[in-house]
C-alpha positions in Angstrom: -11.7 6.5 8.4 -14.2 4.0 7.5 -15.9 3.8 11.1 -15.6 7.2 12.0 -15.0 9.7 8.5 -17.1 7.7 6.2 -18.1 11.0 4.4 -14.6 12.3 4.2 -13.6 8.9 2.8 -16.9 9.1 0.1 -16.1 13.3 -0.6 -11.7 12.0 -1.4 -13.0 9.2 -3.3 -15.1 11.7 -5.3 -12.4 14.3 -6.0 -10.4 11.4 -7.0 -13.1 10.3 -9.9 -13.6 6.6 -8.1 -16.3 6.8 -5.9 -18.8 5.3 -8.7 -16.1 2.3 -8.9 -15.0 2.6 -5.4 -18.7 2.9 -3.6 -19.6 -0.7 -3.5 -16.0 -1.5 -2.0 -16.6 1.2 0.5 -19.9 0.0 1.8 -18.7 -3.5 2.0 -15.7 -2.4 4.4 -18.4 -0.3 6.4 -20.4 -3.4 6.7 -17.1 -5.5 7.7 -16.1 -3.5 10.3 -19.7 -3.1 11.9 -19.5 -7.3 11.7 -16.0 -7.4 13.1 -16.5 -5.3 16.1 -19.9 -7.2 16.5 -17.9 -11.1 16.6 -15.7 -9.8 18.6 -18.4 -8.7 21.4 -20.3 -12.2 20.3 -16.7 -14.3 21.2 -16.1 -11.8 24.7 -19.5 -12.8 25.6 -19.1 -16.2 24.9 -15.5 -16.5 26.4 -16.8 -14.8 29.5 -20.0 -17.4 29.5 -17.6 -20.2 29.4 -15.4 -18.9 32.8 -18.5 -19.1 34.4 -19.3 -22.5 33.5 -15.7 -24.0 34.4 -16.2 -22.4 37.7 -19.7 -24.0 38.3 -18.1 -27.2 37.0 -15.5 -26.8 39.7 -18.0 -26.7 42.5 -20.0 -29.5 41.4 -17.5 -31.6 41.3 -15.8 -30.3 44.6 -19.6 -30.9 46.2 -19.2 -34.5 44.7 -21.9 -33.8 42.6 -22.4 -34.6 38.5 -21.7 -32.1 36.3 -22.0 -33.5 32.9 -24.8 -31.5 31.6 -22.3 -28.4 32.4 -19.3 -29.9 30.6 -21.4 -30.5 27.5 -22.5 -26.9 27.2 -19.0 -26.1 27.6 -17.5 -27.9 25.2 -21.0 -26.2 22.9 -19.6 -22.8 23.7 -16.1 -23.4 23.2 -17.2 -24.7 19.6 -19.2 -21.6 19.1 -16.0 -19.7 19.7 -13.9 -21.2 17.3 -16.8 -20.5 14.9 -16.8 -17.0 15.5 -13.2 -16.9 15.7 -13.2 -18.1 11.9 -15.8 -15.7 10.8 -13.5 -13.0 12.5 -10.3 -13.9 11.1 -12.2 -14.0 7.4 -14.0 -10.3 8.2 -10.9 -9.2 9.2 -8.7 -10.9 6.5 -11.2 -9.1 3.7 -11.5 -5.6 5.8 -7.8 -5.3 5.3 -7.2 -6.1 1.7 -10.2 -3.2 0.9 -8.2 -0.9 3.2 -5.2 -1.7 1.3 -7.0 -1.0 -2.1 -8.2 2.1 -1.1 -6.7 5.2 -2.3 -5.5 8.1 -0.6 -7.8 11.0 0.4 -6.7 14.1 -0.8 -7.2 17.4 0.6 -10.3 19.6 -0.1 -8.4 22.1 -1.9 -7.0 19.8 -4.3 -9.0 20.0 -7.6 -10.8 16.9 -8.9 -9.5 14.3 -10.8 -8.8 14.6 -14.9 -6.6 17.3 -17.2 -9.6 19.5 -17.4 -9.2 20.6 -14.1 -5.5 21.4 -13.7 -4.5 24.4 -12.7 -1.2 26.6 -13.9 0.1 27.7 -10.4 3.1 29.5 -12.1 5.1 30.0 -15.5 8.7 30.9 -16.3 9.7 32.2 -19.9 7.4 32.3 -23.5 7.1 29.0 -25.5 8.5 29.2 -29.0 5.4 28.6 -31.8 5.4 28.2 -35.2 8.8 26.9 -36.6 9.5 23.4 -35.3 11.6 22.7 -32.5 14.5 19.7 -33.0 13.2 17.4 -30.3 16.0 15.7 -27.9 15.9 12.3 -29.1 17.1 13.6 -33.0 19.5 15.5 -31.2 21.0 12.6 -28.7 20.7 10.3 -31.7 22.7 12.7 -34.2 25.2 13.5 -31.6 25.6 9.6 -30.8 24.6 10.5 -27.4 21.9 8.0 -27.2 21.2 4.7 -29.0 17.7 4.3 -29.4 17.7 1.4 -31.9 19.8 -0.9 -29.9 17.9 -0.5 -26.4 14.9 -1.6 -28.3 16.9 -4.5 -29.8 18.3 -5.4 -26.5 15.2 -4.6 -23.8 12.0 -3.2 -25.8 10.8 -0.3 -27.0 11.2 3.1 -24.6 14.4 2.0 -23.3 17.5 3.9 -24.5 21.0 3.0 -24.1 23.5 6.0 -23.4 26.8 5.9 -25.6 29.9 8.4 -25.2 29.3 11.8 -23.6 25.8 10.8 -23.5 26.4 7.9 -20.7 29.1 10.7 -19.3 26.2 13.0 -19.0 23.8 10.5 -17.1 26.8 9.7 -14.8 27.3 13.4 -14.0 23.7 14.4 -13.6 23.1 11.8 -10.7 26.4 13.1 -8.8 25.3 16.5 -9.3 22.1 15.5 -7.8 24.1 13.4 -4.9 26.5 16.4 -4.1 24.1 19.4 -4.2 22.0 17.3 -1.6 23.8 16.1 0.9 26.4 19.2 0.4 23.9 21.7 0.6 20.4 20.1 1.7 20.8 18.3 4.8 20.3 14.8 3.2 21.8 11.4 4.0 23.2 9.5 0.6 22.2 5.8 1.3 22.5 2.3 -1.5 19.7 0.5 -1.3 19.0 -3.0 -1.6 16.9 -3.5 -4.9 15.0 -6.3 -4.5 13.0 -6.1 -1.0 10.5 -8.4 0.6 6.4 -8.4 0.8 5.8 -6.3 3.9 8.4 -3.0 2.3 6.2 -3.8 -0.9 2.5 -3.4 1.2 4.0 -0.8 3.5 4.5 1.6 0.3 1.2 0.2 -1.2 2.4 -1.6 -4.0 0.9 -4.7 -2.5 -1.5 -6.3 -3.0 -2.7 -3.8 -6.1 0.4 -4.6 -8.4 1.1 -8.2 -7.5 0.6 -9.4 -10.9 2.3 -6.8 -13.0 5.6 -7.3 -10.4 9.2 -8.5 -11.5 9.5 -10.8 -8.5 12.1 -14.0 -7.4 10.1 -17.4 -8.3 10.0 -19.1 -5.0 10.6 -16.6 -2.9 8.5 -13.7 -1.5 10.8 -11.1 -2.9 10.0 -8.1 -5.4 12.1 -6.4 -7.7 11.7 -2.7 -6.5 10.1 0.0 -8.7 11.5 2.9 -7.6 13.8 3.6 -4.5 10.6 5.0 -2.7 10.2 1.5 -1.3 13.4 0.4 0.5 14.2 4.1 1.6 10.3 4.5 3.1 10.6 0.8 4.8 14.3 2.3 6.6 12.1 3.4 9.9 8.6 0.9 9.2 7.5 -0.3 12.6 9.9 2.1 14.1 9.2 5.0 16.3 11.4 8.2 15.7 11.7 11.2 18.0 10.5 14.8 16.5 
């Protein structure tokens, strides 16, 4: 995309609302990949330069003859190689992280970023107006469906703990999920793991972006997972499936 789509990249990044914040990031990947393919040429050259050498050196030295001032630019090339090998590994080290931090590119018929350019595809039913509507948490709370003071109290606030025929509720609402799925739908229930390691955390693009604002295992490269996205995505990573 960078090499060859550049414009396509710049035109998502647009429609997104980040290409002012994005641009410079962009041109430094363009400019990282142009180096990277050029080291790489640079080290094949050298490599290449370096065969020929050894094999001079071996005829000298078959021919009895000295081949000292061969050796030495050997060994120059050779330390020119691990140079540019270094430089590589850096360019390439950098190139990824940018193409890790870049967002997706959405398609051209998906409107630009902000509110103020959504669109209403459909609508179902008239909203009541005027006389106020009894929102759910007065209702859960009265009912003594949900406890809203004592999942603050326990965890923070916007967490709610589920009491009675509330917690009855939640319980039947993920089965009916469950059931109507894999009964009627086709899909596979699986139980994931919920705490996964670095590469299902990159592969789903939570890495490197979110690092710091992660629940993860001190000492260990593990992550607490955010959502089940990220184990059930990483099932087939690296694999290849058949159509």
């Amino acid at each position: 995309m960078v090499r060859e789509h550049i414009d396509a990249l710049r035109a998502g990044m647009r429609r997104r609302g980040a290409l002012d914040a994005l641009s410079p990031t962009i041109d430094r990947a363009v400019a990282l990949d142009k180096s990277r393919r050029e080291t790489i040429q640079a080290v094949e050259e050298r490599k290449a330069a370096r065969n020929a050498v050894s094999q001079q050196v071996g005829q000298r030295k078959r021919a009895g003859e000295s081949a000292d001032d061969l050796q030495q630019q050997s060994r120059a090339l050779g330390e020119e190689i691990a140079r540019l090998d270094k430089e590589l590994a850096a360019a390439e080290s950098e190139l990824s992280a940018i193409l890790l931090e870049l967002p997706n590119v959405t398609l051209e018929q998906v409107p630009a970023g902000g509110e103020e350019n959504n669109a209403v595809v459909r609508s179902w039913g008239t909203p009541r107006e005027g006389a106020r509507v009894e929102p759910h948490w007065e209702i859960g709370s009265r009912l003594g469906l949900i406890d809203l003071e004592r999942g603050a109290k326990i965890s923070g606030s916007g967490f709610i703990v589920f009491r009675g025929k509330g917690a009855r509720l939640v319980r039947s609402l993920i089965n009916l999920m469950l059931d109507t799925h894999t009964r009627d739908h086709g899909y596979d229930e699986t139980w994931v793991p919920v705490v996964v390691n670095r590469a299902s955390m990159t592969g789903t693009a939570q890495l490197p972006k979110f690092e710091e604002d992660m629940y993860a295992l001190k000492g260990e490269d593990m992550f607490l997972i955010p959502t089940a996205e990220v184990p059930l995505t990483n099932l087939y990573r690296d694999e290849v499936l058949s159509e």
